[in-house]
C-alpha positions in Angstrom: -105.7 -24.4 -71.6 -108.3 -23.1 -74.1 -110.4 -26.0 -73.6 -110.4 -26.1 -69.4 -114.7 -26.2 -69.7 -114.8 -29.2 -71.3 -112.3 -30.9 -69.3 -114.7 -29.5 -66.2 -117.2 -32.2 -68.0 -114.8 -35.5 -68.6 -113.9 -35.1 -64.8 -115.0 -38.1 -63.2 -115.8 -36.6 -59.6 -118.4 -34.1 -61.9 -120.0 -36.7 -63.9 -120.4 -38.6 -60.1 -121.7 -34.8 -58.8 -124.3 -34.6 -61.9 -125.2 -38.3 -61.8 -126.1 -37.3 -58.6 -127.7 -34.3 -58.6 -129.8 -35.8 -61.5 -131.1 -38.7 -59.2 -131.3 -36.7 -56.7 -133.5 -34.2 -59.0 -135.6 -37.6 -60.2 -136.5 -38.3 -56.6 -138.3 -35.2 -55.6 -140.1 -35.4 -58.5 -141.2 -38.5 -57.3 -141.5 -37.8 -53.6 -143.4 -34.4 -55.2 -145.9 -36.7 -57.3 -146.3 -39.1 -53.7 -147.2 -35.7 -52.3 -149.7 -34.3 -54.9 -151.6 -37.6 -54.5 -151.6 -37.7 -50.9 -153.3 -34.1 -51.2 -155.2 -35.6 -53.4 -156.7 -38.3 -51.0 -156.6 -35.8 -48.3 -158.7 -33.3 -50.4 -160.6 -36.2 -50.7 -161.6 -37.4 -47.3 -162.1 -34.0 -46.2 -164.6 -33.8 -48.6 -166.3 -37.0 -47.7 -165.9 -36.0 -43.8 -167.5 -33.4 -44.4 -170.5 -34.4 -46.6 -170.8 -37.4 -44.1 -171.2 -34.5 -40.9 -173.7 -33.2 -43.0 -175.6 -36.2 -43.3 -175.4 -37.0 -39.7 -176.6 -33.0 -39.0 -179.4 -33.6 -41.7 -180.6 -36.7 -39.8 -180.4 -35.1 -36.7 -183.0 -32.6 -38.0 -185.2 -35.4 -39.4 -184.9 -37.4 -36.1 -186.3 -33.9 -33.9 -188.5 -33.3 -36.6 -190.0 -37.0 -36.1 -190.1 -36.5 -32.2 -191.6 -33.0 -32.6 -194.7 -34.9 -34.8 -194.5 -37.5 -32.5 -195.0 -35.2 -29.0 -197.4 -33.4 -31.2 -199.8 -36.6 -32.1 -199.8 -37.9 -28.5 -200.7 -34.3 -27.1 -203.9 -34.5 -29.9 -204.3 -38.2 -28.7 -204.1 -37.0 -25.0 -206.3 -34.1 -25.8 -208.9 -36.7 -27.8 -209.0 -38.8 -24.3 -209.9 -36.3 -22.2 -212.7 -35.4 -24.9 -213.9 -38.7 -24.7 -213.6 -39.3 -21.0 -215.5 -35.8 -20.8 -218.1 -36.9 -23.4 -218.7 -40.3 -21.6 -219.4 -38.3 -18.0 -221.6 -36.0 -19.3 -223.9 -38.9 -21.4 -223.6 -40.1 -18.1 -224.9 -37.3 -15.7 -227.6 -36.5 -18.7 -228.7 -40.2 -18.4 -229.0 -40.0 -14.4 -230.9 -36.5 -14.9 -233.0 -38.3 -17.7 -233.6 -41.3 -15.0 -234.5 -38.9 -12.2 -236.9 -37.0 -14.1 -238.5 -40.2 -15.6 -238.4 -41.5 -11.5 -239.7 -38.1 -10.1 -242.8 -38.0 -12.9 -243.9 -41.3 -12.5 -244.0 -40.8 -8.5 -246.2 -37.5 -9.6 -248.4 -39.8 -11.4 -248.8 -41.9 -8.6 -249.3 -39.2 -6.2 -252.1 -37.7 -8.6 -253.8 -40.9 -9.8 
């Protein structure tokens, strides 16, 4: 027959095949748009891992910066002790000197007098 092509089309087992293949075709479409957005999200949270690693690394920095200042200030502070303790001896033995000396003229005095 002349007209066997279209007869291929009014087959019922190939309008079932093409009814088929065009759900078939509609899902991964779908399943292809489920995808996309799940990259999407994935992208996504990469992204946000990642910024929130760098968060935690810049904090990390901030947090030995704030112990460096910190072991820093109590050196000075331990430094400005000892300074002070040194300062308070030495007012200390100058006073005893100044004492003796005051002790040791007067008992000139008395020798001479």
């Amino acid at each position: 027959g002349a007209g066997g092509s279209m007869d291929l089309l009014d087959d019922p087992r190939m309008e079932s095949a093409a009814a088929k293949h065009t759900a078939a075709a509609a899902e991964i479409q779908l399943l292809k748009a489920e995808l996309d957005a799940m990259n999407e999200a994935l992208r996504s949270s990469v992204a946000e891992a990642s910024r929130l690693r760098e968060e935690v690394e810049a904090s990390k920095k901030e947090q030995l910066r704030a112990n460096d200042s910190l072991e820093r200030l109590e050196a000075e502070k331990a430094s400005l002790q000892k300074e002070y303790r040194d300062a308070i001896t030495h007012a200390n033995r100058e006073m005893e000197n100044f004492e003796k000396a005051k002790s040791e003229w007067q008992a000139e005095k008395v020798a001479m007098a």
